[in-house]
N, C-alpha and C positions, 0 to 999 in steps of 0.2 A: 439487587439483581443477582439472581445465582441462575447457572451454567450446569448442575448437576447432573451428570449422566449425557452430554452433549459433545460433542466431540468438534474442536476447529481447526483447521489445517490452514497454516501460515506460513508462504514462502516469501524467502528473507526474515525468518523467524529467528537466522542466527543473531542478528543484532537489532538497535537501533529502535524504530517504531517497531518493526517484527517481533523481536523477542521480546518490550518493554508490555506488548498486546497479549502474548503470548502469557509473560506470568501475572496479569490482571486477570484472563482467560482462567487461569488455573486456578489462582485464588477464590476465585466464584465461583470452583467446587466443578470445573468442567476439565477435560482431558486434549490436550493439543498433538498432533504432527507437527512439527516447524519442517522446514525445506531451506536446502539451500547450495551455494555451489562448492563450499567451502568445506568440507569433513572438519576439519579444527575447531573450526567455528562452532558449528554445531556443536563437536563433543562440550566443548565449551560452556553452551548455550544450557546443556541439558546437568551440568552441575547447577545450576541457579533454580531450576524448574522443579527438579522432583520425580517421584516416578511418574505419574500421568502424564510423563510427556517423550514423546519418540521423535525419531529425526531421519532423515535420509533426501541425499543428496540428489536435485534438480537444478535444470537451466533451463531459463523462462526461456532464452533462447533457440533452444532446442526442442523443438516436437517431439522427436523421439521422446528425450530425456523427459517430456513431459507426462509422455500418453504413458510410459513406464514407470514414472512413479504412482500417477494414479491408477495401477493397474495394482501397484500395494495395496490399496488403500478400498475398505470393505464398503465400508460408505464413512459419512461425515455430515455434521449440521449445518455448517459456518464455513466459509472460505473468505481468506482475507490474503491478497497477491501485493506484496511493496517490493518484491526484487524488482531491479530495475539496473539496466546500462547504457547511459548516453550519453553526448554531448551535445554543447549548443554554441552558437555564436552566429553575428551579423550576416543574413542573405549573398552579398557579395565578397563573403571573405571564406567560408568553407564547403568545404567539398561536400559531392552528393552523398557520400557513406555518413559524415558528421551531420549535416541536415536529417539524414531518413532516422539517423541511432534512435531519438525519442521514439518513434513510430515504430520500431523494428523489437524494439525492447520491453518497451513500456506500456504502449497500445495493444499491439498482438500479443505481447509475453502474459497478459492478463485476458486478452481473448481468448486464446487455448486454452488457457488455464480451466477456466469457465467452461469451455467446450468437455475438456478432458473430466471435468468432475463429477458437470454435470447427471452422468448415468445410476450416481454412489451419490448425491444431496439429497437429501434430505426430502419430502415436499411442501415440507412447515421450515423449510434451512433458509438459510441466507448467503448472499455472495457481496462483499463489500470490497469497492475497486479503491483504486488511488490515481487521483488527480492529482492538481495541484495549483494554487491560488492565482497562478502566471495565468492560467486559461483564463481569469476574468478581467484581470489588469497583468496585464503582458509588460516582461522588463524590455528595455532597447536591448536590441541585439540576440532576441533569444524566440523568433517569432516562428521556427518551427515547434518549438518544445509550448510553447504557450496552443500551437493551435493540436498541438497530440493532446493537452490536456484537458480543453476542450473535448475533443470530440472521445475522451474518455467518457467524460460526465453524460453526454451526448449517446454513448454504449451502453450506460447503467439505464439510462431509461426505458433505452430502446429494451434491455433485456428483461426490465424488470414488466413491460407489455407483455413481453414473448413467454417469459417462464413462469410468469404468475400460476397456482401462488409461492413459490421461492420468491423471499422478496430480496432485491437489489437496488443499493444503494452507493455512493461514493462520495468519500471520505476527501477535501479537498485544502491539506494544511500550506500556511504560509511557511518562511524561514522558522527552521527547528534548530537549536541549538540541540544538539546530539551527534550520535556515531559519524552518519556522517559530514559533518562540518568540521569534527574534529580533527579526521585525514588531513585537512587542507590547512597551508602554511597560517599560520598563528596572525600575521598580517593583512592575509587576504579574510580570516574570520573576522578580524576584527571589523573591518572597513563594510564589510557587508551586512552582519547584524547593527553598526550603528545607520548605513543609511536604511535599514529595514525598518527600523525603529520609529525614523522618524515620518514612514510613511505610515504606521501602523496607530490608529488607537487608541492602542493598549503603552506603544511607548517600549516594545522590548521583542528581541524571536521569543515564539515558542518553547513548548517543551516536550520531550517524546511522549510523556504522561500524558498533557492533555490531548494528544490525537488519538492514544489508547482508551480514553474514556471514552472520545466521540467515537470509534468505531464500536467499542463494546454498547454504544448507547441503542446501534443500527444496529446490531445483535439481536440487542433484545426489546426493541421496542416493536410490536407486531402491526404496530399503525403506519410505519413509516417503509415506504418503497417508491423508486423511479426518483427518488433525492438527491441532492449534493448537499453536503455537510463542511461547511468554507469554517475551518480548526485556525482562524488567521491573527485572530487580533484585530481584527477589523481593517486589516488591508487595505480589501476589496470597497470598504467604504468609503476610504479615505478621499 
């Protein structure tokens, strides 16, 4: 599969699946934008890359900060949106700001996103969202974020009706051992990838490579729109 002469914009490109996307993206001979909230980060991001790759600071959070980065941005083939900020925990135990985070961040942060790009895609481009495998089998205690991920999958369809032909897909991984699992205390990684394991499978998390292939696959395969792509280990089957 090559990318040549195409251009992807990835925000949250400084790390993690973003930038792991990002230089598979480059490697296939195509040129990226990464996005992200972090300047460091980025500068960071962009020794690993190379020259075809640029960077500048966005918050899915913020409209503004959205509608102005893509007002950089001349046009582009490919969008691919993983920033994300939330929290989650049990109905009767957190407040209304921690319930809405998923929805506030993760939902809309990739709505605008889409909205904002839209004018500069591509009409042969693609836009590939992120889910996440909670939307199909939901952990206890976490049933606002399972149903934001849901009706993510629920948005790539609907959009992929609405914008055709840009086709839209989402990309929908279980637990990843990567960036960020690695933040979180060494204790709380452990106990989580092993009961992940044993729900999965495959018998193991993930890995941010292989969700990099499944979105590079919805890149480039020109058959495939209005999808979810479950990156789980068989989770969702278990």
């Amino acid at each position: 599969m090559t990318f040549e002469g195409k251009t992807a914009v990835i925000i949250g490109g400084g790390s993690g699946i973003g930038l792991c996307t990002a230089r598979k993206f480059v490697a296939a001979g195509g040129s990226v934008i990464i996005g992200g909230r972090s300047p460091s980060r980025l500068d960071a991001a962009l020794q690993s890359l190379g020259s075809r790759a640029k960077a500048m600071t966005v918050d899915t959070d913020d409209r503004a900060s959205l509608a102005d980065f893509f007002r950089r941005i001349p046009t582009l083939d490919h969008l691919f949106v993983t920033a994300a900020s939330y929290a989650m925990g049990p109905i009767d135990q957190i407040d209304d700001a921690t319930a809405e985070s998923p929805f506030r961040s993760k939902f809309w942060g990739q709505y605008y996103a889409v909205r904002e790009a839209l004018p500069r895609l591509a009409k042969d481009g693609t836009v590939t969202l992120m889910s996440g495998a909670a939307g199909a089998r939901p952990p206890k205690g976490a049933a606002a974020y399972a149903a934001c991920n849901s009706a993510i999958e629920a948005l790539g369809r609907g959009l992929a009706v609405e914008l055709a032909p840009i086709r839209v897909n989402s990309v929908s991984p279980g637990t990843i051992d990567g960036a960020l699992w690695q933040k979180r205390p060494a204790e709380v990684r452990r106990a989580a990838f092993e009961f992940y394991s044993n729900l999965s499978l495959v018998g193991r998390p993930g890995r941010e490579a292989e969700v990099a292939d499944a979105v590079l696959f919805l890149m480039g395969n020109h058959f495939m729109t209005g999808s979810t792509l479950y990156v789980d280990g068989g989770y969702v089957m278990h």
